[in-house]
C-alpha positions in Angstrom: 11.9 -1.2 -4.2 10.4 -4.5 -3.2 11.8 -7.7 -4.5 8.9 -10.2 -4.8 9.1 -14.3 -5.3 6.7 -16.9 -5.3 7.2 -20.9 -5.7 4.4 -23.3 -6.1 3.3 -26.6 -4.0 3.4 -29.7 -5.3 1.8 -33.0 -5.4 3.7 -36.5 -5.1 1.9 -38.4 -7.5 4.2 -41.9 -7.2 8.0 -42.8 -6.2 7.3 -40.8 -2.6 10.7 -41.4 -0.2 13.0 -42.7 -3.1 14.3 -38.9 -3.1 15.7 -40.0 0.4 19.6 -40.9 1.4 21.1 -43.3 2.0 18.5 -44.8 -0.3 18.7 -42.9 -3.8 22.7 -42.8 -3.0 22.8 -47.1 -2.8 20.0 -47.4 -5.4 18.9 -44.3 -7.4 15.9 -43.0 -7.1 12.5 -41.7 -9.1 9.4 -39.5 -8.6 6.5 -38.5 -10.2 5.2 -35.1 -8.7 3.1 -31.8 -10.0 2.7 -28.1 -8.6 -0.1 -26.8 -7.6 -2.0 -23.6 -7.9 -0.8 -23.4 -4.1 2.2 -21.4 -3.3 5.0 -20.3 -1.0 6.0 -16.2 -1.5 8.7 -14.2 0.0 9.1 -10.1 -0.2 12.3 -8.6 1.3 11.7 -4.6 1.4 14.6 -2.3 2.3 14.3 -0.1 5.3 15.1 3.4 6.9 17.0 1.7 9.6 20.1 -0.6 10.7 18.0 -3.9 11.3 16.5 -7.3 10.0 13.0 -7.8 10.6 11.8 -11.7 9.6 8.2 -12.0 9.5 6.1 -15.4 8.9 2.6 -13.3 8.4 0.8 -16.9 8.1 2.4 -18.3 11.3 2.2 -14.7 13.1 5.4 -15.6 13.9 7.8 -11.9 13.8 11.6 -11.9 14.9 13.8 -8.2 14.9 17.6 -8.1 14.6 20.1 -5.3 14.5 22.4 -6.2 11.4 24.6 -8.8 11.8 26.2 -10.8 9.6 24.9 -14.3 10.7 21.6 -14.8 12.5 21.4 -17.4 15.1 19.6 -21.4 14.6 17.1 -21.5 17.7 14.2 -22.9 16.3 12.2 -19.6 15.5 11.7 -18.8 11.8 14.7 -21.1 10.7 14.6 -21.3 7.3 14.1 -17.5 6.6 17.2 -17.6 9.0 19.6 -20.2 7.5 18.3 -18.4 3.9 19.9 -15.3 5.2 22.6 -16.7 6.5 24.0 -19.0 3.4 23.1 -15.8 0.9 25.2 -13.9 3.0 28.1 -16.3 3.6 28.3 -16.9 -0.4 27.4 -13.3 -1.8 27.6 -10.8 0.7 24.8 -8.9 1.1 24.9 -5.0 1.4 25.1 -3.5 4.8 21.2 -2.2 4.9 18.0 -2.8 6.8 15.2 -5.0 5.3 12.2 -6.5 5.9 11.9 -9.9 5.2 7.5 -11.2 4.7 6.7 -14.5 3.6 3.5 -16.3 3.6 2.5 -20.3 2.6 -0.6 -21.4 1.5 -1.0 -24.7 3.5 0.4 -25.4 6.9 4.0 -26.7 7.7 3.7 -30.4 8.4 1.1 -30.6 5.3 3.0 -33.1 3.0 3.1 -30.3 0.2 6.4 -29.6 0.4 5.8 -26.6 2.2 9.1 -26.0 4.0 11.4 -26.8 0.9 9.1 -24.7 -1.2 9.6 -22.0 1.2 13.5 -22.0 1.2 13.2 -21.6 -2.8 10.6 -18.7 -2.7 13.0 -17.0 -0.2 16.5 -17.5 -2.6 14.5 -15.9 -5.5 13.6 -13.1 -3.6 17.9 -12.6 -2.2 18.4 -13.3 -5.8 16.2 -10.7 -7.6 17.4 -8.1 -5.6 20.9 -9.2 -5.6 20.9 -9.7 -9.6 22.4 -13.1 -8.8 23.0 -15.7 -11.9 21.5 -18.2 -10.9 19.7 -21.1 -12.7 17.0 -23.9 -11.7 19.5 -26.4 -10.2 21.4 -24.2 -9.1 18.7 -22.5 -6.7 17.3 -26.0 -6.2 20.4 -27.5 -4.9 21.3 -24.7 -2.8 17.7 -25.4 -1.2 18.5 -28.6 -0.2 22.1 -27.8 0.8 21.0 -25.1 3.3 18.5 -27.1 4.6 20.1 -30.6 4.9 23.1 -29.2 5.6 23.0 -26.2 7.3 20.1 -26.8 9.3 20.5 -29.8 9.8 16.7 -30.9 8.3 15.8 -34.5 7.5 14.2 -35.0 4.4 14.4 -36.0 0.6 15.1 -33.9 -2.4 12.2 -33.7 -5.0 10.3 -30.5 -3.5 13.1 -28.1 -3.8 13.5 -29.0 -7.7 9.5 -28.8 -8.2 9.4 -25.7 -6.5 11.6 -24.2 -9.1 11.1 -25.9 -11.9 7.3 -26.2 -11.7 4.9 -28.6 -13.9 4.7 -32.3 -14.3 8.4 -33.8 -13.5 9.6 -37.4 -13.6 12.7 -36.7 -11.2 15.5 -39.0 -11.1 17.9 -39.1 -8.2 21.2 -40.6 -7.7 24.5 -40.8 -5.6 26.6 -37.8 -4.7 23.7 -35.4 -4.6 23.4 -35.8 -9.0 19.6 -34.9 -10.0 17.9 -35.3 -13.5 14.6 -33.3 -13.5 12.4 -34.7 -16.6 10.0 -32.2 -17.7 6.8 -34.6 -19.3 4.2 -33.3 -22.4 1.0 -34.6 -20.9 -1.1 -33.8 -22.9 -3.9 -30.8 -21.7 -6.7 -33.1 -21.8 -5.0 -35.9 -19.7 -4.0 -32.7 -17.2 -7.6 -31.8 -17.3 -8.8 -35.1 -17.0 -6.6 -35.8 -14.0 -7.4 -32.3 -12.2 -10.9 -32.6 -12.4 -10.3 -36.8 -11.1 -7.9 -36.4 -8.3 -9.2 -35.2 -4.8 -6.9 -32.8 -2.6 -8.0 -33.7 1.2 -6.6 -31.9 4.1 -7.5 -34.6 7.3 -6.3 -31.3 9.1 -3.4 -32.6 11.2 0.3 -31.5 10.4 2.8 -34.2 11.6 6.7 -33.5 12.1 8.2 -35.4 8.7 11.8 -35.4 10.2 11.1 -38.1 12.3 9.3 -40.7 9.9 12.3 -39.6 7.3 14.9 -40.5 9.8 13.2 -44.1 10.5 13.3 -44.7 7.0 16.9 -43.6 6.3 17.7 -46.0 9.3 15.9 -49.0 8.0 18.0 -48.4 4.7 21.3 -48.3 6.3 20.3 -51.2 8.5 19.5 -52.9 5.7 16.0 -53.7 6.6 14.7 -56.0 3.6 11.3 -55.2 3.8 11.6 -51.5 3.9 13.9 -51.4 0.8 11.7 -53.8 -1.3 9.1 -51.5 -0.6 11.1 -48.1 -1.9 11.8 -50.3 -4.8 8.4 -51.0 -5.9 8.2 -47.3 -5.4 10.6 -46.6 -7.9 8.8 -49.1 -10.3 5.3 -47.0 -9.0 6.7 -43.9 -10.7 7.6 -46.0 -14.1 4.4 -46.8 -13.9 2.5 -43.7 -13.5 4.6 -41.9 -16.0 3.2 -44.5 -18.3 -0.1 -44.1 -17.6 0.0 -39.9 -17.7 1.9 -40.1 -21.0 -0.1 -42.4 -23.0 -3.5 -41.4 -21.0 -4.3 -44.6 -19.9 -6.0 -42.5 -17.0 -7.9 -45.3 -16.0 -4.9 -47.3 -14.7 -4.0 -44.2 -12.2 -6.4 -45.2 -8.9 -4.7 -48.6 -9.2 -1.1 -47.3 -9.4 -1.7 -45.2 -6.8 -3.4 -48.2 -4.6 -0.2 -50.2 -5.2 2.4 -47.5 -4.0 -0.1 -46.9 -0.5 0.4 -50.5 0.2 4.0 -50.1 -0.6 4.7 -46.8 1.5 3.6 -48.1 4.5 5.9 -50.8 4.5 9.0 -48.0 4.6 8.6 -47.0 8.1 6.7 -47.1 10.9 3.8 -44.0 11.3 3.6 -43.5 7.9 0.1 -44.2 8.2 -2.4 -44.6 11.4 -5.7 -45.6 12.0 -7.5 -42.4 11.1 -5.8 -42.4 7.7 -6.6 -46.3 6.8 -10.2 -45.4 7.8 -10.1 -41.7 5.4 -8.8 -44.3 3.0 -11.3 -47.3 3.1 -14.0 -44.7 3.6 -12.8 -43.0 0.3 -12.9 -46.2 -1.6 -16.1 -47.9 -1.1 -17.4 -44.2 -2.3 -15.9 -44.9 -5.4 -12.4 -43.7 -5.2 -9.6 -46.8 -7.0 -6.8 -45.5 -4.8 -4.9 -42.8 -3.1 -2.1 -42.1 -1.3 -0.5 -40.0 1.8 1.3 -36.9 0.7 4.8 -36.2 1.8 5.8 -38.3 4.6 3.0 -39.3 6.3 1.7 -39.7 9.8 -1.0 -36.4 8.8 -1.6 -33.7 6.3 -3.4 -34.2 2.9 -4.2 -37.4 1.1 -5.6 -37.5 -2.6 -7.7 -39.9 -4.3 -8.5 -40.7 -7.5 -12.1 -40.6 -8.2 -13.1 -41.9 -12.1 -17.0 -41.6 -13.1 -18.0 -38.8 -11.3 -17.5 -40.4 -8.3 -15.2 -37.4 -6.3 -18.8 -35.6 -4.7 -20.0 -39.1 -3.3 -16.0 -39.3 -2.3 -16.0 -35.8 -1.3 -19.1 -36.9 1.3 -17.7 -40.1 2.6 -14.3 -38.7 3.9 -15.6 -34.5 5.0 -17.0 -36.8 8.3 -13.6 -37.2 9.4 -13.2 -33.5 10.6 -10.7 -32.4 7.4 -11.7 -30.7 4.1 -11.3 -31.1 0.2 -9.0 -28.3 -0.7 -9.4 -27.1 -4.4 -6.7 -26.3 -6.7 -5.2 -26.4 -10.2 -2.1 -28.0 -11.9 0.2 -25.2 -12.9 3.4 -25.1 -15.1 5.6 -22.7 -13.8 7.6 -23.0 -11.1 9.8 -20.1 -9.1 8.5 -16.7 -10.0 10.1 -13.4 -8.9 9.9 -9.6 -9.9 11.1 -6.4 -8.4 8.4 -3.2 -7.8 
């Protein structure tokens, strides 16, 4: 038997760090996000011996274990680690060999949600082959748990619910860890319409999220006016594109997106650099009416929104920089698994 998973990327399309305490505790948060037809898997495949064998095939990355009970934090193949290690402290796993494979479709450090997405694909594998009963916020929250907790990981809380629940999500965050995930009927056209508008660029840099996330959880709890103003107008961003993707007032979406890049930079430093704001203005004067950073900034993919035909002349202006367009589709499911 092989016990299978998969779990799909996502785009932020407004509210981007309002998932983030102390923030969404003080204030509550909101998101607007979508998956991707880009996607974390995991495959855990019993074996004819008394060992644990981790494998990252995308990161060439391979770790071998005798059986233990608890495998130890050291900064090589963590999450598949700290997966194992919270499955086994809460279910108790059986005492045989496996062979645990996973593989991502964009690098870490991508502002995808890679890592999170990663943790989910890996529960739904433990669970499929354990038969465990659990449902979308449950694996979600368990997600975040073992990787803000456990490990120890900076970082928000909207990719571990995408991951699982898949599709186009308003996301609502408050204190105490509470999450409301808001499944929205755009309509297919609007999806379409959107999809064929909205430009996936890898500026083929990764950049280490922790450390902008921890500058912006510090200027919260220093109560740094600027950088809170701006994750409230961040909040209001995601009103606003829910708005627009709802009633298909597609037009308006290059302008909400404009106002929330203006906005995220004000939340922490390196958010953005110089290379970005030129991707950006470069990307705009080609036609593009706005864009943003994904994830947490400081590298990885940016999208634009490029009305009129205008995403080839876009597509032109910003390939210069040394990164590429990366193609994809909008997909509505989220965590997948299956046993051959």
């Amino acid at each position: 038997m092989i016990y299978r998973s998969k779990a799909p990327l996502r785009i932020g399309l407004a509210g981007g760090g309002t998932d983030v305490s102390p923030y969404s505790d003080l204030y509550g948060g909101a998101i607007l996000n979508a998956t991707v037809s880009l996607f974390a898997s995991a495959n855990i495949e019993p074996i004819q011996e008394n060992a644990i064998i981790l494998q990252a095939i995308d990161r060439k990355e391979e770790q071998r274990f005798e059986w233990n009970n608890q495998l130890p934090i050291d900064g090589k193949l963590d999450l598949l680690k700290g997966v194992y290690n919270r499955i086994q402290k809460d279910y108790s796993l059986p005492l045989t060999g496996f062979k645990l494979s996973t593989f991502v479709d964009a690098p870490a450090g991508s502002g995808l949600g890679t890592s999170s997405t990663l943790v989910v694909a890996i529960i739904g594998a433990f669970a499929e082959m354990l038969r465990l009963p659990l449902g979308e916020y449950d694996i979600a929250h368990l997600a975040y748990e073992i990787e803000r907790n456990d490990l120890k990981m900076a970082g928000g809380k909207q990719d571990q619910y995408a991951a699982t629940f898949g599709g186009v999500n308003y996301m609502e965050f408050f204190g105490e860890g509470k999450v409301i995930v808001n499944p929205l009927r755009v309509k297919q056209q609007y999806l379409f319409e959107l999809e064929n508008n909205l430009l996936l660029y890898y500026t083929a840099t990764s950049r280490e999220s922790a450390k902008i996330i921890e500058k912006q959880s510090k200027n919260v709890t220093d109560k740094k006016e600027k950088s809170i103003e701006a994750m409230h107008q961040l909040k209001n961003q995601a009103l606003m594109m829910k708005e627009a993707l709802l009633k298909g007032r597609l037009h308006e979406i290059g302008d909400v997106l404009d106002f929330g890049f203006l906005q995220k930079r004000q939340m922490a430093d390196g958010i953005s650099n110089d290379i970005m704001e030129e991707i950006y203005d470069a990307a705009k004067k080609a036609g593009a009416t706005g864009g943003k950073i994904s994830g947490a900034g400081g590298g990885g993919f940016m999208i634009f929104y490029c009305p009129d035909n205008s995403k080839y002349s876009v597509m032109e202006a910003i390939e210069k920089f040394g990164g590429h367009c990366k193609p994809y589709q909008f997909v509505d499911h989220g965590l997948t698994t299956w046993t051959i």
